[in-house]
N, CA and C of each residue as an Amber inpcrd file, in Angstrom:
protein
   225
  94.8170000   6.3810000 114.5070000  95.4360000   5.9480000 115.7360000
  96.9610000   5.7780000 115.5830000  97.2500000   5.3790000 114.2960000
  98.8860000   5.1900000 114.4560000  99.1950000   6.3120000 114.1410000
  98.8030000   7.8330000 113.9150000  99.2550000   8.6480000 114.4790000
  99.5390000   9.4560000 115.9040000  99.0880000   9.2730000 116.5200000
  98.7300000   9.2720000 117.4680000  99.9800000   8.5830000 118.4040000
 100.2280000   7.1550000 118.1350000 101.2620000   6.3180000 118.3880000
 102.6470000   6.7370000 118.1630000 102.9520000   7.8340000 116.6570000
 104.4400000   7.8440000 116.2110000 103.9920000   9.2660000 117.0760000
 103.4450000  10.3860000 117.3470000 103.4500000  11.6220000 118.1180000
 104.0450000  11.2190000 119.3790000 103.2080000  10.4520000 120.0100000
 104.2170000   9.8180000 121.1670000 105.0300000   9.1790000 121.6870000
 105.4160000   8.6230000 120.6880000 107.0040000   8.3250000 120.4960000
 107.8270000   9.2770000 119.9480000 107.7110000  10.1220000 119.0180000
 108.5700000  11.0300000 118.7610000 108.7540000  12.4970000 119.8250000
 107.7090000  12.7570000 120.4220000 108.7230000  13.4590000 121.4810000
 109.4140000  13.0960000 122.4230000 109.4040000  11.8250000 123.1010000
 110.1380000  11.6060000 124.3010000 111.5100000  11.0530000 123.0390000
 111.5570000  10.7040000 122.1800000 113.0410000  10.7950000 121.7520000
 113.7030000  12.1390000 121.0790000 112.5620000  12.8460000 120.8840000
 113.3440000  14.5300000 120.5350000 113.4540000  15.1170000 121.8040000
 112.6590000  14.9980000 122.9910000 113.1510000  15.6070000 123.9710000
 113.9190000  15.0720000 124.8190000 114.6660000  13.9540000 124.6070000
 115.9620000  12.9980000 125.4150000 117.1020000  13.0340000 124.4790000
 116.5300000  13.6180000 123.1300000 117.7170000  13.5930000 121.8090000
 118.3040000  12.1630000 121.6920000 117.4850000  11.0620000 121.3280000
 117.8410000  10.0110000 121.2610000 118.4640000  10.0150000 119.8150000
 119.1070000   9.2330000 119.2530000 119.8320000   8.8100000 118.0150000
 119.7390000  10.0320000 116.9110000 119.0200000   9.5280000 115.6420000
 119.1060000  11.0140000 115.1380000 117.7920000  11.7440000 115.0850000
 117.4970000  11.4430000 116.2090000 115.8470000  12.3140000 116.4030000
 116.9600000  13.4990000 116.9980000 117.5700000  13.9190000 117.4400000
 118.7810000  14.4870000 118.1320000 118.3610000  16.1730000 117.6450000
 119.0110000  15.2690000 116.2740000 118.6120000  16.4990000 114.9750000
 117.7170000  17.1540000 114.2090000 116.5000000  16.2740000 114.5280000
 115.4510000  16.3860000 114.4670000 114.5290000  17.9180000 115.0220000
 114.1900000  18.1170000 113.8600000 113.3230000  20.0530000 114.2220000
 112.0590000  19.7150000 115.0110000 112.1170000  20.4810000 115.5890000
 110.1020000  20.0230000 116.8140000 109.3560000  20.4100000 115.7870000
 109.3600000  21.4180000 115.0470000 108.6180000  21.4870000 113.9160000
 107.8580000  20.3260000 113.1400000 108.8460000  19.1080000 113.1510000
 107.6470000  17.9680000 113.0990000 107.1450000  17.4760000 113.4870000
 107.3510000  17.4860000 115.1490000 106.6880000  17.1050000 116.2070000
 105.1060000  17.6390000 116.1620000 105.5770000  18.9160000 115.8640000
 104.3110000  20.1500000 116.1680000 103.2670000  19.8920000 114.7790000
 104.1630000  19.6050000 113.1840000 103.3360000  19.1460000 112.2440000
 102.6840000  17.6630000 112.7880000 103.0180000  16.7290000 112.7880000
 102.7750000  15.6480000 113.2940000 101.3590000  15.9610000 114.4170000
 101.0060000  16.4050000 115.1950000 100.3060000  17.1660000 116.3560000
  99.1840000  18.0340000 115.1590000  99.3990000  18.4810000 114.3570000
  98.0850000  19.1380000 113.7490000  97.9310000  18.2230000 112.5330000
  98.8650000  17.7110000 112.2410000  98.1340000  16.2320000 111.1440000
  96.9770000  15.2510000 111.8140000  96.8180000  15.0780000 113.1860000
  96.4590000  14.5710000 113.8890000  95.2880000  15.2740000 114.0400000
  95.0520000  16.2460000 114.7530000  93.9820000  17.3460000 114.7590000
  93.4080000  17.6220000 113.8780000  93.9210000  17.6350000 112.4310000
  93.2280000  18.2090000 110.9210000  92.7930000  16.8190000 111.2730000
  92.6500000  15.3070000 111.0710000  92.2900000  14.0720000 111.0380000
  91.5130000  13.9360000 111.7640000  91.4660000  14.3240000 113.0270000
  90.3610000  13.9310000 114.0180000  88.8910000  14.9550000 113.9870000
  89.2040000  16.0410000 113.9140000  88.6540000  17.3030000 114.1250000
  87.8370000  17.6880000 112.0980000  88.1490000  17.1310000 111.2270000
  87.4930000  17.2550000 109.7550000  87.3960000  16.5280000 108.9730000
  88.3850000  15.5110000 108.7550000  88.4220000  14.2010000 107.4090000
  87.8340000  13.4590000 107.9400000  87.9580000  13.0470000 109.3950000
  87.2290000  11.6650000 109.8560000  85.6260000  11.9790000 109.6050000
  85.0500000  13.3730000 110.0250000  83.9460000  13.1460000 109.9550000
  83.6970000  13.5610000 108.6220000  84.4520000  14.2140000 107.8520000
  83.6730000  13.9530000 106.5700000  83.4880000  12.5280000 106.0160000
  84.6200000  11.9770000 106.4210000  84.2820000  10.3880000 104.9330000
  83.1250000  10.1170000 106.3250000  82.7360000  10.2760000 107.5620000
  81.9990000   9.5890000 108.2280000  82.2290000   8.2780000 108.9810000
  83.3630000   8.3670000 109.2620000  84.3600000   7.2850000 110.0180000
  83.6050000   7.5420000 111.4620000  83.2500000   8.9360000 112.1170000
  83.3570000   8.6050000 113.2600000  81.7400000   8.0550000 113.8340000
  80.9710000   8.6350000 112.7240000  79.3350000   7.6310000 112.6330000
  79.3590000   5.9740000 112.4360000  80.5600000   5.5790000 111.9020000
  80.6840000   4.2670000 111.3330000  80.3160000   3.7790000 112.4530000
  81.9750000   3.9120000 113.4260000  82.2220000   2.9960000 114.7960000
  80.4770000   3.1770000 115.3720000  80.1310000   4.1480000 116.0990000
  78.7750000   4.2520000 116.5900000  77.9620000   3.3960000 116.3380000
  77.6050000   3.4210000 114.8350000  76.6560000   2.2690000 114.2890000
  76.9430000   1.0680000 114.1990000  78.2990000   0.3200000 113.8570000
  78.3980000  -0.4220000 114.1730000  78.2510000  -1.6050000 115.5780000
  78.3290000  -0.3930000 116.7880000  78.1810000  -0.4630000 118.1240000
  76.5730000  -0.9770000 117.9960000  75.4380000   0.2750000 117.7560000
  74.2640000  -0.2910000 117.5320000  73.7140000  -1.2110000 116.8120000
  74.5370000  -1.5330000 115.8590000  73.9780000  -2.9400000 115.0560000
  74.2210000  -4.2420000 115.4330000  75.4100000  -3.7680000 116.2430000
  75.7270000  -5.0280000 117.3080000  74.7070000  -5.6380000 118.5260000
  74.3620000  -4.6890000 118.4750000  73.5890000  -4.5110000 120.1050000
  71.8290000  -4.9560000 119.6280000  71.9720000  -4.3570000 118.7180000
  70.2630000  -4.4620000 117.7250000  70.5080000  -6.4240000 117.5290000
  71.3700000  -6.9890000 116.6760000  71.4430000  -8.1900000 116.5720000
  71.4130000  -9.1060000 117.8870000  72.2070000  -8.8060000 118.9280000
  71.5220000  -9.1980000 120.6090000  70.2920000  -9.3930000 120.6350000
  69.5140000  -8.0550000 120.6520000  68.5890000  -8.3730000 121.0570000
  67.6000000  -8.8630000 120.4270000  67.5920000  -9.1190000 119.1970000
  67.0530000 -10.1300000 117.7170000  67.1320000 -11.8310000 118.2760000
  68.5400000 -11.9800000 118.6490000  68.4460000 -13.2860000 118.9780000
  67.8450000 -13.0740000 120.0730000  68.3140000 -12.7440000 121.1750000
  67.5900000 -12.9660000 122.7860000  66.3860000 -13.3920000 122.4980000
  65.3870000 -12.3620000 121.9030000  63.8550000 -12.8060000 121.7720000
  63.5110000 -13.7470000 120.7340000  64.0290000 -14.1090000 119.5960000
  64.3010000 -15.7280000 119.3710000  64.5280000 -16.5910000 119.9680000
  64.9930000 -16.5440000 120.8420000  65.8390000 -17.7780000 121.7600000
  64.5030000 -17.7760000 122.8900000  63.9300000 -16.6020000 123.5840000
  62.4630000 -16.3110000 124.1180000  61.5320000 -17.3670000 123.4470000
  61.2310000 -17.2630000 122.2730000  60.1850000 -17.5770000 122.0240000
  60.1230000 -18.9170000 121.8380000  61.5940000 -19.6210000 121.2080000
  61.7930000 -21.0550000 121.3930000  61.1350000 -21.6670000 122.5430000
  61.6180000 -21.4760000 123.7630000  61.2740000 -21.8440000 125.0940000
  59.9350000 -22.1290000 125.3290000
């Protein structure tokens, strides 16, 4: 994600030529833009980052409903 963050910040100051982004080649704009893509699109799912979030979502949701029907059966 904090790539993602410096990509979009770095073009609106290479394309306003702010300070010394001025001088700055788009070429890293454009690297920056497939560092991002190689990351999202192959490493994430190899180490399995993007199964993590998911499951974590369901283990959340699985523990809900663990208590709920504890808290059921108290009653």
């Amino acid at each position: 994600m904090p790539l993602i963050i410096i990509i979009a910040a770095l073009i609106p100051l290479r394309y306003f030529e702010v300070w010394k982004f001025a001088d700055m080649s788009w070429w890293w704009v454009i690297g920056a833009m497939g560092a991002a893509f190689i990351w999202f699109e192959f490493i994430e799912k190899m180490l399995g980052l993007d199964k993590k979030k998911a499951h974590d979502v369901d283990e959340a949701r699985r523990k809900a409903r663990v208590a709920a029907s504890f808290e059921k059966k108290r009653k």
